[in-house]
C-alpha positions as CSV (number, residue, x, y, z in Angstrom):
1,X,0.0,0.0,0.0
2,X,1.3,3.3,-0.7
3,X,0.5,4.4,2.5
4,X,2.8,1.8,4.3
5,X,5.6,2.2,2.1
6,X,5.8,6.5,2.6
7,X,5.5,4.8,6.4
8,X,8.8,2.9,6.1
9,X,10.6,5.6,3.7
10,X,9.5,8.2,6.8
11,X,11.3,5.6,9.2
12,X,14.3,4.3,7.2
13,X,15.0,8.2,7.0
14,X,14.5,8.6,10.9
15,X,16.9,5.6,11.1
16,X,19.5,7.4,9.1
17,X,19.6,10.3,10.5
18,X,19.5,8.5,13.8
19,X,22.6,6.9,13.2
20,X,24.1,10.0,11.3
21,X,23.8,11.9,14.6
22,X,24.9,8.9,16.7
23,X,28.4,8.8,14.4
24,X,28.2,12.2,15.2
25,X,27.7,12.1,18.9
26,X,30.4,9.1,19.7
27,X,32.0,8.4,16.8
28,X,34.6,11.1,18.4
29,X,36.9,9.7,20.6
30,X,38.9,12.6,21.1
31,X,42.2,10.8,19.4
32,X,44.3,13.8,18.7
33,X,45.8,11.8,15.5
34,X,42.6,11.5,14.1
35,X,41.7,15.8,14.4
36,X,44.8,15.9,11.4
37,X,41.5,14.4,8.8
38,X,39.9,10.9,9.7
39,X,36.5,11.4,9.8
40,X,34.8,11.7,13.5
41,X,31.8,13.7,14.2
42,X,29.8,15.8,11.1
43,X,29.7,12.7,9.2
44,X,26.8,14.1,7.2
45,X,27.4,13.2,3.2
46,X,26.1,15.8,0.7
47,X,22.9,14.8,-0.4
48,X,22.5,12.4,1.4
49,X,19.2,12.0,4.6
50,X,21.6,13.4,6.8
51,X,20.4,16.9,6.1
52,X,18.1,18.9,8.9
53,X,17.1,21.7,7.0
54,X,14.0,23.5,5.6
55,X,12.9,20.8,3.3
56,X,16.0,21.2,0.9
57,X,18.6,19.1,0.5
58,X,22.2,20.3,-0.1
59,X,23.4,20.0,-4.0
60,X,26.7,17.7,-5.2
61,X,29.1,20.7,-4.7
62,X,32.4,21.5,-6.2
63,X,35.7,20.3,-5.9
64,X,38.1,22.5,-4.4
65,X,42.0,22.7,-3.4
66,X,42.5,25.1,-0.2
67,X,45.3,27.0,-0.9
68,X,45.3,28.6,2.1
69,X,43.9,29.1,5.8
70,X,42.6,32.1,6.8
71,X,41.7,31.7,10.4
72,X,39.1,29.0,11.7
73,X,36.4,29.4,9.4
74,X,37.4,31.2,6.1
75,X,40.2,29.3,3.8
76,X,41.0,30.0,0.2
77,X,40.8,27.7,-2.5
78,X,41.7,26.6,-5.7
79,X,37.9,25.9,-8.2
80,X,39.3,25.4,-11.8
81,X,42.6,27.2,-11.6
82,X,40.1,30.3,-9.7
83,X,41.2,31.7,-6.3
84,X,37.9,32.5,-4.3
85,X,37.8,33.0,-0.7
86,X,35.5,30.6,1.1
87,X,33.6,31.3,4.2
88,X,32.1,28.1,6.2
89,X,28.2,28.5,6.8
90,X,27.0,28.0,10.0
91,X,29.9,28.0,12.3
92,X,32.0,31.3,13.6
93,X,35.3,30.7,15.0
94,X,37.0,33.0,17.5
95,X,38.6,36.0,15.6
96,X,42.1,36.3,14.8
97,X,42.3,38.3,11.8
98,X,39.8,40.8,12.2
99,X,41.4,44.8,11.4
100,X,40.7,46.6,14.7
101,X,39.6,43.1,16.5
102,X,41.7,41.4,19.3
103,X,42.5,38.2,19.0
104,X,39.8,35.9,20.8
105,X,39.9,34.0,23.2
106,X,40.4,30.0,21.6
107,X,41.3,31.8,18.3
108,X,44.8,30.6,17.4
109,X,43.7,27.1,18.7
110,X,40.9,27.2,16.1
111,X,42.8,28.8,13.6
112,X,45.5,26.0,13.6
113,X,43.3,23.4,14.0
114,X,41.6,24.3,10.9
115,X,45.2,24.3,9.3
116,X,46.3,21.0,10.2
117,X,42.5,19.5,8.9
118,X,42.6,20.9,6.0
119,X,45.6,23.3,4.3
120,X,46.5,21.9,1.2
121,X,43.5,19.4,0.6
122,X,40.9,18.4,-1.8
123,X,37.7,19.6,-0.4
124,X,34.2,19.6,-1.7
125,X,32.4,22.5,-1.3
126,X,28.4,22.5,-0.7
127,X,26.0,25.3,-1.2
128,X,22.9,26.1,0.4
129,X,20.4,28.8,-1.0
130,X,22.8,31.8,-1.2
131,X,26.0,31.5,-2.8
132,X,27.7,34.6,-1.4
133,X,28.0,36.5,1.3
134,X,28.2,40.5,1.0
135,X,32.1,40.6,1.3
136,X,31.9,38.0,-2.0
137,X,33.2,35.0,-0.3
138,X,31.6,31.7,-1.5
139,X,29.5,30.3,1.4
140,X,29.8,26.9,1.7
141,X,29.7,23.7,3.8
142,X,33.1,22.1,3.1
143,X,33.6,18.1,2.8
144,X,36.9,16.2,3.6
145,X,36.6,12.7,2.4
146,X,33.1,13.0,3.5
147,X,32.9,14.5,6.4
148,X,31.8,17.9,7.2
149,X,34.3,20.2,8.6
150,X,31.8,22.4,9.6
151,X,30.1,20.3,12.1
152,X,33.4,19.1,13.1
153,X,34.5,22.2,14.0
154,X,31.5,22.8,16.7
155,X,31.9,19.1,18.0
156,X,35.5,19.7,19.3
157,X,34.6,22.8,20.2
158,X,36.5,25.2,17.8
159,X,33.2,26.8,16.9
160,X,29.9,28.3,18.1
161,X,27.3,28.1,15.6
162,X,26.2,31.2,13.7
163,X,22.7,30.6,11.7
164,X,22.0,33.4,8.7
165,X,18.8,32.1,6.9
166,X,18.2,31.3,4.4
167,X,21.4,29.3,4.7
168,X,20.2,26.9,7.5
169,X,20.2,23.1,6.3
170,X,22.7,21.8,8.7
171,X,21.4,24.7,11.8
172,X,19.5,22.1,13.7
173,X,22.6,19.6,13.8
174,X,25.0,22.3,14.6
175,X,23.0,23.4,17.7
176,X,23.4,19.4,19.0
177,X,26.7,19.4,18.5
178,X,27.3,23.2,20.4
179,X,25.6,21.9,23.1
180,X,27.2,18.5,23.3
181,X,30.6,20.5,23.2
182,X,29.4,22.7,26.0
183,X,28.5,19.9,28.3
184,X,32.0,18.5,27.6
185,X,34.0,21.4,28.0
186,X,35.2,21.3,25.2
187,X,37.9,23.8,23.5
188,X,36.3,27.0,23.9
189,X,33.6,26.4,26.3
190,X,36.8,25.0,28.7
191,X,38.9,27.6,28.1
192,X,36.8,30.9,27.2
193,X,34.8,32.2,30.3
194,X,31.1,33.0,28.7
């Protein structure tokens, strides 16, 4: 009946997500070896059921070389022999860059985290529903051998998450993971008083 079968497609999709957010949640064992790019927590695939957002799902993406790391949440990369800045949606890393800023609190840690995961790597980069930002950086989720840096990023606790609709697919799995990396104490909500 179709009725039964949208029943089980509803299910097997809770399922995946289910376990998508369980890889998430304890798939990290906090194995410093593996923070340099095995995948851990963010295991979301592009395209995949893993998504959270409002009813779209993420498209196939780009590949990308990062050329360079800006600070924790903005690299520059390499699409097609073009240089474009790339600013990771829903995540905001303490500042270390900023003109007229201080550097943050957790800031260098999260900058030089992001180098070692990522500086010189193929990436994949994933839209949502706007494409740029008003500086002109590409907004994107960013893939390494599957798993999303993004999410990543919040899990160890690198990140807090930063939601700008309409680019929200992954918002709801970011907050888990924030909190999750606040009850753990994790990088910045250890070492950064609130």
């Amino acid at each position: 009946m179709p009725g039964r079968r949208y029943t089980r497609g509803a299910g097997l999709g809770s399922l995946v997500l289910l376990v998508l957010v369980a890889i998430v949640v304890f798939g990290d064992g906090g194995d410093e070896a593996r923070d340099t790019g095995r995948a851990e927590g963010g295991r979301a695939q592009a395209g995949d059921a893993g998504y959270a957002g409002g009813g779209r799902k993420p498209g196939p993406g780009v590949p990308a070389r990062v050329t360079r790391v800006v600070d924790g949440d903005t690299v520059e990369v390499l699409i097609a022999g073009r240089e474009e800045d790339v600013r990771y949606i829903g995540v905001d890393t303490p500042e270390t860059v900023k003109p007229g800023e201080p550097v943050q609190c957790f800031g260098p840690q999260a900058s030089a985290f992001n180098h070692r995961l990522v500086e010189g790597r193929r990436v994949r980069l994933v839209f949502d529903a706007e494409r740029r930002d008003f500086y002109g950086r590409l907004l994107a989720y960013v893939y390494l051998r599957g798993e999303l840096v993004n999410a990543r990023l919040v899990r160890r606790g690198y990140a807090r998450t930063l939601t700008i609709e309409p680019n929200d697919t992954y918002a709801a799995l970011f907050v888990r993971l924030q909190r999750l990396a606040g009850r753990e104490g994790r990088g910045l909500w250890d070492a950064c008083s609130p």
